[in-house]
N, C-alpha and C positions, 0 to 999 in steps of 0.2 A: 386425190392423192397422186404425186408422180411417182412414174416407173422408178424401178432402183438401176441404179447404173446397170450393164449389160457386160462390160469387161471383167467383173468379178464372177460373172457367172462361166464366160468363155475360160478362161485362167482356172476354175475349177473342173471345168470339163478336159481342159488339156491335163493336168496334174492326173484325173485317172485314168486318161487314153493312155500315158507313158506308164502310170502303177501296169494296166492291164499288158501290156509290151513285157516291160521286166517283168512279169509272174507267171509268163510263156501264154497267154490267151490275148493276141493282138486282136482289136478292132479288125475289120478288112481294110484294105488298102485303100481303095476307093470312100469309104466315109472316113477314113483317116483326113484324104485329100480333100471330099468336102468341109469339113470344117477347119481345116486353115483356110482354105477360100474364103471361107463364112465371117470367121473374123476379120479377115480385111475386107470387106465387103462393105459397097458405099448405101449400102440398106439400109434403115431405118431399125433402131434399136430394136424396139417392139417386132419386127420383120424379123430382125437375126435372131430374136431370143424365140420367138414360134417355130424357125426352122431348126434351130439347135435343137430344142426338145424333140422337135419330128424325129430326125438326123438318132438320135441318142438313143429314143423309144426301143426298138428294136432289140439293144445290146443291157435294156436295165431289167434287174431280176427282183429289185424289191423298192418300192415306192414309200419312202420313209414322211410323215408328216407328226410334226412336235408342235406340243399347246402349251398352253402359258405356263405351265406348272415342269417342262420340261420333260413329259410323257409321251413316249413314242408308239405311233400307230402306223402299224405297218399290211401293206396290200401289195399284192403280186405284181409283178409286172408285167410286160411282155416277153421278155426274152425267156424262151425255153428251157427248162430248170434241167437240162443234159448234167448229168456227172458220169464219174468213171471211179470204178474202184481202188481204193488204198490209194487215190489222186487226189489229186487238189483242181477244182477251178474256179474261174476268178469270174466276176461280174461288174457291171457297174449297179449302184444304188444310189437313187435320186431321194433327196432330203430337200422337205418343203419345211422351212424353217420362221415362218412369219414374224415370231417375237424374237428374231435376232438370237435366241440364244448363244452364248459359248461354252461350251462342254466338250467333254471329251465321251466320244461315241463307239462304244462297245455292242458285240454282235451276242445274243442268244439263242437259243433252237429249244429244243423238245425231247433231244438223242442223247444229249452228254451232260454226263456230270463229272467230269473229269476236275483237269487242274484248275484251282484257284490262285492263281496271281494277287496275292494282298499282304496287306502288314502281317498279319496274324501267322504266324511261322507252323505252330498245333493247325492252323485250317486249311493246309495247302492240297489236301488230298479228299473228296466227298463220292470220290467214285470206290467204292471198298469193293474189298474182294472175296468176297460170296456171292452166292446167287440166290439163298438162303435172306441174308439183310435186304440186299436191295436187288430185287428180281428183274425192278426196272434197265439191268444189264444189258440182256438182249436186247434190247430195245438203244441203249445207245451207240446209234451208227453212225451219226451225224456228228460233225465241229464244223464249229465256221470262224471264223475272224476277219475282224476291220483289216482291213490293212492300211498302214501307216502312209503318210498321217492322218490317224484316225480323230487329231481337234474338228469341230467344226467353227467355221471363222466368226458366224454370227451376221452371214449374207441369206435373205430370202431362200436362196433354191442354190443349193452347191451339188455336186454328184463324188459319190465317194466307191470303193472298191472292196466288193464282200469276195472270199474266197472262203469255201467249200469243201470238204473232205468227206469222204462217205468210205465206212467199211466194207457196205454189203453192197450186192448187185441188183439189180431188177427192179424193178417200180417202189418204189417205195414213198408213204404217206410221210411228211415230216412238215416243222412247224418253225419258222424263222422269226425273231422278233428283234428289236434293236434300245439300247437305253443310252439315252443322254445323262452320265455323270458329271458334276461340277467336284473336280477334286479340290478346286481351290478354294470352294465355300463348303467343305465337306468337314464334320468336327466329331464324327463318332467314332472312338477307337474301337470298337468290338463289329462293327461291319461296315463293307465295303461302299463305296460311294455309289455302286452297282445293285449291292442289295436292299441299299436303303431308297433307292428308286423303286427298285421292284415290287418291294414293300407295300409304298403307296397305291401298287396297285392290285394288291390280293385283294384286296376287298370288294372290288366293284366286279361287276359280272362281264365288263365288257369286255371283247378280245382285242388284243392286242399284237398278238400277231400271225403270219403270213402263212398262209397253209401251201403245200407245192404237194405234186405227186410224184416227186424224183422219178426220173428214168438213169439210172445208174448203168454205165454197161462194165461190164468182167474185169478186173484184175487177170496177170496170170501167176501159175503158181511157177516160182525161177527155183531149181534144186542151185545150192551152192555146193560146189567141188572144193574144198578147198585141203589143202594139201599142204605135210611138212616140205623142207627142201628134199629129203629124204625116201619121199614118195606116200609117208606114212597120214593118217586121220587121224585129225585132232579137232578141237575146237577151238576156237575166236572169236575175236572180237570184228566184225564188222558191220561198217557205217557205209549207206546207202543215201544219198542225197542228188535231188533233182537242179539243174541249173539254177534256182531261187535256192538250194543251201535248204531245203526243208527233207527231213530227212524221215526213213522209209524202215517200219512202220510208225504212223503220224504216233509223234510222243505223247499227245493227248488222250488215243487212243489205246495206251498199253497198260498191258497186266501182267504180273510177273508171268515168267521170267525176265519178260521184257521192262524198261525202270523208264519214265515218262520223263527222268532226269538226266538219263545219257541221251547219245547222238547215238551212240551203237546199240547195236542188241548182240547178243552170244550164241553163235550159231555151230553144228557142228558140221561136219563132213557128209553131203546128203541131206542135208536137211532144206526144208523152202522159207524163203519169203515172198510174199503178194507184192507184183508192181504192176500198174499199170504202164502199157508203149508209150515207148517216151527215150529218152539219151541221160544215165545220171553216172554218178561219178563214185566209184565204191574203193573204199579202205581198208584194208584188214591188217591186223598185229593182234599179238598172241601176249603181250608185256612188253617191258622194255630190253627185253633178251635178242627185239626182232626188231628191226626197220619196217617203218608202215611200206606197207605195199600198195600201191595207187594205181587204179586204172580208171577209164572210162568206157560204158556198155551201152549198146543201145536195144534194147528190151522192143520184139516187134513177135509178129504171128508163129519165125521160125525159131526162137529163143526158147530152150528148153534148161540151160544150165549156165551156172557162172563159173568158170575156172580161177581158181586161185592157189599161188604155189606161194607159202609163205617164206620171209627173208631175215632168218635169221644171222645177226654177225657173233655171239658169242654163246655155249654152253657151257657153263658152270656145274653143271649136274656131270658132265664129259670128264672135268677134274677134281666131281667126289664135294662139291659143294652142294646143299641142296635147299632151296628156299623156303618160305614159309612166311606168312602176316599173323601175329601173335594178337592182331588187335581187327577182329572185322564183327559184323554184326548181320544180325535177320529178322530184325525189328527194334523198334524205338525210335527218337528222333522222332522227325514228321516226314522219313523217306520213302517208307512202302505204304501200302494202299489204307494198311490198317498198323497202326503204328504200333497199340498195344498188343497184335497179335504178328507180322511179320509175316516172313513167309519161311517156304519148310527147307531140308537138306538139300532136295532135288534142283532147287532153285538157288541154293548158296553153292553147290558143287558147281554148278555150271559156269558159278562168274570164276569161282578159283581156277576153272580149268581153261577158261577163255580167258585166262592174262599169265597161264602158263607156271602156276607156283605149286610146289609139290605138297604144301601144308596151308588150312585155312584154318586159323581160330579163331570159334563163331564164340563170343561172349555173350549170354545173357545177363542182361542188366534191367534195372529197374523196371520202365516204362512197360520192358515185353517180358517180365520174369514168367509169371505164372504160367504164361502158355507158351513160351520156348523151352522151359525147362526139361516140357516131356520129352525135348530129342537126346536128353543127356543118356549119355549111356555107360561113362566112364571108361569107352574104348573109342576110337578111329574109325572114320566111315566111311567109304567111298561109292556112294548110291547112285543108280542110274539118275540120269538130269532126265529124267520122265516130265512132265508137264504136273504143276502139284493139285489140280483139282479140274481135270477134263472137261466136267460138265458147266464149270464156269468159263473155261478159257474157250469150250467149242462155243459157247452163247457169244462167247468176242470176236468170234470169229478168225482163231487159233485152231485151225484144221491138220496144221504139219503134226509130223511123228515123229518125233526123237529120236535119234540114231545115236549107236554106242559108236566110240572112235578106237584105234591104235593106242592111243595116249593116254584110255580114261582110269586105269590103274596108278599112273604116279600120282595121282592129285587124289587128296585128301581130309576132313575134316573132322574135327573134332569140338565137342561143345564142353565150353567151359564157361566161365564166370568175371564178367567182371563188375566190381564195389562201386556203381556208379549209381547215384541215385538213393544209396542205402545210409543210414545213421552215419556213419566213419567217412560217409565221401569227404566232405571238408578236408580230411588228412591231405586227398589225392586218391584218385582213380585207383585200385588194385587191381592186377590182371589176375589168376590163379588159374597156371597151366598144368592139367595132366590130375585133376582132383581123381578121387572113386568115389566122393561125398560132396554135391554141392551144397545140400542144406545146414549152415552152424550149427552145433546140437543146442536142445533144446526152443530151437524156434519154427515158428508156424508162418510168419510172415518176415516180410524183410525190415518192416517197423522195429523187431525184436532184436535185429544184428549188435555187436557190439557198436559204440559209437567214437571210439578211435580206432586203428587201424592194428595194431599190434598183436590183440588175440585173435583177431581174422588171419592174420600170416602165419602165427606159430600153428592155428588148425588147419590152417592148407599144407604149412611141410609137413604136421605128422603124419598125411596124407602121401609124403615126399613129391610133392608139388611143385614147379618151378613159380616163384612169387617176384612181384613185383610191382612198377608204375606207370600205369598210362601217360601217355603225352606229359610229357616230364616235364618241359619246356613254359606251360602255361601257370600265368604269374611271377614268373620267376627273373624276366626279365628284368634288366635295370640299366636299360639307356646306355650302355656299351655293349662294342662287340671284341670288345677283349678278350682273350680266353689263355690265361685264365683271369677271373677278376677276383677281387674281396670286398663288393658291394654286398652285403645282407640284399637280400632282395623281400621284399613286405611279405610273400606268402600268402598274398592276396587272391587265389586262385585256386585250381583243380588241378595241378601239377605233381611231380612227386615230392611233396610236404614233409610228408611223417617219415622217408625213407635218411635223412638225419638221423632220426632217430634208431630205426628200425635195422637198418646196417653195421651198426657196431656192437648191434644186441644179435646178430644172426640171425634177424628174420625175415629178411628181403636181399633177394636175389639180383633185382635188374632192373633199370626203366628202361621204356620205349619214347623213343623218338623220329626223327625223320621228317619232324612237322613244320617246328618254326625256325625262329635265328637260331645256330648252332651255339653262340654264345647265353642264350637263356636253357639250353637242351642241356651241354653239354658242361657245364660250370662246375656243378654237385659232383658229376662225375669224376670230373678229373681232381677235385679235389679228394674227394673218396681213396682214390687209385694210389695218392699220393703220401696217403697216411696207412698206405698199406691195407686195403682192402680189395677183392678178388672181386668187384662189382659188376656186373654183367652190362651192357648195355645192345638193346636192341631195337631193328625199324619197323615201324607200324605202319597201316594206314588210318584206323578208324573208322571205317567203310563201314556207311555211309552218311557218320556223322562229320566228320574234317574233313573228308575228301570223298567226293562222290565218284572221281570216273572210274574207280574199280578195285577192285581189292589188291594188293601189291604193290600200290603207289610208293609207302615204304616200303620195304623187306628185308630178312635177314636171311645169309648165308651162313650153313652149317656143314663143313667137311664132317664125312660118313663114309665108313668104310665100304657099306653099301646103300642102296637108296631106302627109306624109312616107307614100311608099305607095311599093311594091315593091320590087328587093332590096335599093337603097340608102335604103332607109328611115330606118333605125338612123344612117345618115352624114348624111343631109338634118337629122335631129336634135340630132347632136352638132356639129354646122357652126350652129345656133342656138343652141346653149349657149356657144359660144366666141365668138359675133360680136353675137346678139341679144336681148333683155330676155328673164326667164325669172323664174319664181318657182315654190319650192315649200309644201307646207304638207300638210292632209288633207283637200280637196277642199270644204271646205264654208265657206271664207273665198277669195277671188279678189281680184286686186288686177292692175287691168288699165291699161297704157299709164302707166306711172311715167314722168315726166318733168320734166328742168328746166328751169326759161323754155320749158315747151312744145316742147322736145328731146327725145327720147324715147331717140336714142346712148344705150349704152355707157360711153365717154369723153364730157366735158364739159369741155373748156378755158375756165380765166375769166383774163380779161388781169388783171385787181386784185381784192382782196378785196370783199365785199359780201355785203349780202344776194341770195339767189336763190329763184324761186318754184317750188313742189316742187307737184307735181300729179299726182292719180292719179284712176281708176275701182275704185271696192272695192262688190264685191257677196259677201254674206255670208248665210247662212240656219239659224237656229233655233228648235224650234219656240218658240208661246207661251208654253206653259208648262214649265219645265226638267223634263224625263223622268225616272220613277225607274231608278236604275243596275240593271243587270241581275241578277236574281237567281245565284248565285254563283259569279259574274266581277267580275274590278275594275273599276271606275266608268269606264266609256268606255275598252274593251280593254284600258290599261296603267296601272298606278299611278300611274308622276308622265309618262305618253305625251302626246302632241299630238292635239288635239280643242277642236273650237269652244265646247265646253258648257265649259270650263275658264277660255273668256276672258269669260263671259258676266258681266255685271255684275250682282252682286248675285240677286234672280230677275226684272230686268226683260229686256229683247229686246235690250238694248244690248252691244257690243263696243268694246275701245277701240284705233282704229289710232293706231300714233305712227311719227314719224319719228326716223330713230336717224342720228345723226353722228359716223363715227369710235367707233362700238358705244355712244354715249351718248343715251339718248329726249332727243331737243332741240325736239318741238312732239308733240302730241297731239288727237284730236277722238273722241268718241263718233258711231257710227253704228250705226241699226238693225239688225238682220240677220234682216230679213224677205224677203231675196231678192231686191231691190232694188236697179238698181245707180245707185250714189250718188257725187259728185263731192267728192273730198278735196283741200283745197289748203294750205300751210302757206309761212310765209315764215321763212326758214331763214339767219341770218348764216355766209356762210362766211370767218373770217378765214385762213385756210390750205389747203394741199390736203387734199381729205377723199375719205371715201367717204361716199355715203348711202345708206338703203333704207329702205323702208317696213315693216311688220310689224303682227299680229295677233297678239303673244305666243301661242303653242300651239297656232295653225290656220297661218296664213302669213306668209311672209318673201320677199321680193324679193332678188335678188339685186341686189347695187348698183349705182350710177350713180356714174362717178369722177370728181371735181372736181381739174384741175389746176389752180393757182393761180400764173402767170407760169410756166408750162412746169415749175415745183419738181415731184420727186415727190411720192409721199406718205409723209411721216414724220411721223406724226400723233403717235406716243405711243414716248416713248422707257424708258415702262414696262413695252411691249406686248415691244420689243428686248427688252428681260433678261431678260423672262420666258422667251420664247421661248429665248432662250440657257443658263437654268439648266432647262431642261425637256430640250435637249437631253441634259446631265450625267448629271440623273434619269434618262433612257432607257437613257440604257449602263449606269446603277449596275443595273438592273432586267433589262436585255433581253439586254445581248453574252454572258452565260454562254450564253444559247441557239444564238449564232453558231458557226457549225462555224473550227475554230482554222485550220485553213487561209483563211477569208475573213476571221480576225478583224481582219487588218492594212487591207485596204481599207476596212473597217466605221467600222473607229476614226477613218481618213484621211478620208472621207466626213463621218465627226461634226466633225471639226475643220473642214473647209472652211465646214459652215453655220453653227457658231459663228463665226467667222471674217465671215463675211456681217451674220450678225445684230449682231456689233462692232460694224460697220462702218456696219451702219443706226442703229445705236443713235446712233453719232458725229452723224447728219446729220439727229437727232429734233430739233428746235427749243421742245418741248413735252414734259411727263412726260406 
């Protein structure tokens, strides 16, 4: 049998000398230089490929050999199994591959049972968070990963690049194994091309992988300083990442507080995190109120603390605005460890206050009802960000102590409820803010809830609840971004469905949005507005089901006479959304003190038609130059989502605010958005009753200011009527099969009354 050629083998040893270069663990210089010698070298094949392996021996930590069946057995190397704590380092690994395989080559151990990367959305988390289920906790201190590219070509002997991450310090026993998946002959949907290798080999007794006895040396503990501009402690958000962009602590390795789905983790004033010496690059922002703050540190023997002075360009709270995310979560989805149970207030407080927002509404919903519910308490919380279960987080290796800040009284949360998951969902998500009763009467389980949306609202406001619709937007779309439009849209969705119906009966308050095209978000709305209805509309994020980097992605602003603090927090807020100016958006457009003729009301009664002077404060911030989109994520979190770089003009600094009348742009003015707050003023004819608002297409919208015109209502658009009345039709064509046949008669009765309504406004529209 002849040799196999020899330049495949050199080309894969150069490919992990350079992996090992970029991952900060160079080869030494001197066998760097022997083996380019070695390749041009007038040796004899068989000669360079003995010296190559000689040459290599030294720097490989695991000796990979695969059998016919694509079963990898793995044996120690040579090279010294050195780690460092809370680091990463890198090795080479030699892969004897005699049957040519091609696969793609994935690393295992014995320490972690962290994240699973695969189709299955429900299996993404096996590491749970007790110590109680799976005791095996302490014990996971190890992750490793291929590093890319991790195919193997299907050449005899290739060498590839393992890196290593270890929690703990000191000697420690662990077990490294490696598996050859073929994804592209792989055909089981319920497990991985990984597990189903694995699989094959529970059964046989023999081992299969690498035992090492780690010499781990010290992480240290860094206190971070970090500081308002004002001198004061708070907490934040910072991201910690080493030259390779791997970021600190390993996401694989975290447990709430910390989310294995951010880059950041939430720290406060005084508080540590473990790095090992080394040079990395750290970020902090507190929401989008602040400019990221960006330094570089380099972590050595005499390093005891991190300084950080946070940079904020605008406070909204300064003039009586106060925010809030009406839509966040603490279990469900497949985000925290344990989906159906979540985690507790101390750990949702921390993210509200690391992104700067004075109000968190933690919704419990389906997935995690039974065991979120016990936080309700029908009042406002503001609890220490303690650590929510010590004796598991010390087993991870979560030794820091929690430190109260300056700041930790304006942030606050409240548990509420939302209809997701439940009988009615079909209608559209309900939010229900400010309950004293989360359970329907007469039900024991959520199987029991009504299964339209309608007696769930009127039991939330006799409650006086603020009521409404999640993510409004979803379904609703229809291939325009017109606004306003008269496409029915199918209703094909989890959007606000039923609130057609449910708003000209009185029982819904408001959707949220902030999520996707403003033209699918805001459509209903404006037509609502224009048949004369007081419709609230507010920003969400969904955290951390639509948007994971943190709670306040959307948010809404509420002018308060003072700031909403203790248990009636949450009602001090919803008492300024129903009486006082408010705007929502993604924090980084503001539009402050909207006014007509220098009114700032609500309501605006005008005895006769006329022109009126529309006037606001809009301060706005982006940077100079438009940022590149993040490497592979969609461009500013959501594809067609809400963000200030969307309404940027062209690539200069400019944004454009308009005023909109009755949902039509009727004046417009370009303004900087360098942070600056700047006086907008517009003269605006009203021949009719209107509504008006101001807006930043894709960052902010105001909620409007209502023009009555000789005491008339408003019946702005007697196209907004039909619409809204043949959108009713569509909803039942689409939604009553889901109605339980016992309530179908009230359902139907209910639809007839708001068509009925919408008639009747249509009759008194003076205008298409």
């Amino acid at each position: 049998m002849s040799e196999p050629p020899v330049q495949p083998l050199f080309a894969s040893a150069a490919r992990a000398v350079r992996k090992l270069q970029d991952l900060g663990d160079p080869l030494p210089a001197e066998a760097v230089t022997q083996l380019s010698k070695l390749e041009s070298s007038s040796l004899s094949d068989a000669e360079r490929r003995t010296q190559l392996e000689t040459l290599l021996r030294p720097f490989v930590l695991l000796d990979v050999s695969i059998d016919e069946q694509g079963i990898a057995s793995c044996t120690p190397g040579a090279a010294p199994p050195r780690l460092v704590q809370h680091g990463w380092r890198s090795f080479l690994v030699r892969v004897a591959n005699p049957h040519r395989i091609e696969a793609n080559l994935s690393a295992g151990n014995s320490g972690v049972y962290g994240v699973i990367d695969y189709q299955s959305h429900s299996a993404r988390i096996a590491l749970h968070d007790t110590l109680t289920v799976v005791p095996r906790i302490k014990d996971a201190w190890l992750d490793a990963k291929i590093a890319v590219p991790s195919e193997l070509s299907g050449f005899e002997v290739e060498y590839k690049v393992i890196s290593l991450y270890t929690r703990d310090d000191g000697i420690q026993q662990g077990g490294l194994s490696v598996f050859a998946a073929d994804e592209h002959n792989h055909h089981s949907l319920s497990r991985s091309p990984l597990a189903v290798a694995g699989f094959r080999t529970n059964f046989e007794l023999r081992e299969y992988a690498a035992s090492f006895d780690f010499d781990c040396a010290p992480a240290r503990e860094i206190r971070l300083d970090i500081r308002e501009p004002d001198g004061r402690s708070c907490m934040a958000a910072i991201t910690v990442q080493d030259g390779q962009g791997r970021s600190y602590p390993s996401k694989a390795m975290r447990l709430a507080p910390d989310m294995f789905f951010h880059e950041h983790v939430y720290r406060a004033t005084g508080e540590m995190i473990l790095l090992p010496e080394g040079r990395y690059r750290v970020s902090a922002i507190r929401g989008p109120e602040y400019r990221p703050v960006l330094l570089e540190t380099e972590v050595d023997a005499g390093t005891e603390a991190i300084p950080i002075t946070l940079d904020r360009w605008v406070d909204p709270a300064g003039r009586g605005y106060y925010s809030g995310d009406p839509h966040i979560h603490a279990g469900g989805c497949s985000h925290y460890n344990v989906p159906s149970e979540g985690v507790t207030p101390e750990t949702m407080i921390r993210h509200v206050r690391g992104e700067g927002l004075w109000l968190g509404s933690v919704l419990t919903w389906a997935p995690c009802y039974y065991h979120q519910k016990q936080f309700f308490s029908g009042e406002s919380i503001s609890p220490p960000a303690d650590l929510e279960d010590p004796l598991m987080q010390a087993a991870q290796g979560m030794t820091w102590t929690p430190q109260p800040t300056d700041r930790d009284a304006e942030s606050a949360l409240r548990y509420d409820v939302e209809v997701s998951g439940f009988p009615s969902s079909h209608s559209g998500h309900l939010i229900l803010l400010g309950l004293t009763d989360q359970d329907y009467p007469g039900t024991s389980l959520i199987e029991d809830w009504p299964s339209w949306n309608l007696p769930v609202l009127r039991w939330a406001k006799e409650q006086n609840a603020l009521v409404g619709y999640a993510h409004c937007g979803v379904g609703l779309g229809v291939g325009t971004e017109e606004l306003p439009n008269y496409i029915v849209p199918s209703f094909q969705g989890i959007g606000s469905n039923e609130i057609v119906v449910d708003v000209p009966l009185g029982a819904a308050d408001f959707q949220c949005g902030g999520q996707f095209a403003p033209a699918a978000e805001l459509n209903i709305w404006y037509h609502l507005l224009s048949v004369g209805f007081r419709t609230l509309m507010l920003g969400e994020t969904d955290y951390p089901c639509m948007y994971d980097e943190g709670p306040g992605v959307g948010r809404t602003y509420v002018r308060l006479t003072e700031p909403p603090s203790g248990p009636q927090a949450i009602e001090a807020w919803i008492t300024g959304l129903r009486e006082s100016a408010s705007y929502f958006g993604d924090g980084r457009s503001h539009v402050f003190d909207l006014a007509v003729d220098g009114d700032v009301s609500r309501e605006h009664p005008l005895d006769t038609p006329g022109p009126v002077r529309v006037s606001a404060t809009v301060a706005a911030w982006l940077p100079e130059v438009p940022p590149p989109p993040p490497a592979g994520r969609p461009v500013y979190s959501a594809p067609v989502g809400w963000h200030l770089e969307r309404a940027r003009i062209g690539t200069s600094r400019s944004v454009l605010v308009e005023a909109v009348l009755n949902g039509v742009v009727v004046a417009s003015q370009e303004v900087v958005a360098d942070g600056t707050e700047q006086e907008v003023a517009f003269d605006v004819p009203v021949e009719e009753s209107s509504w008006l608002a101001l807006r930043i297409l894709r960052s902010v919208h105001t909620q409007p200011i209502f023009l009555e015109v000789g005491g008339r209502p408003i019946r702005a658009s007697r196209r907004s009527a039909q619409w809204l009345h043949d959108s009713v039709d569509q909803l039942w064509k689409v939604k009553s099969g889901f109605i339980r046949e016992d309530e179908q008669a009230a359902a139907r009765q209910a639809y007839d009354e708001a068509q009925a309504i919408y008639r009747s406004r249509r009759a008194e529209c003076e205008t298409d």
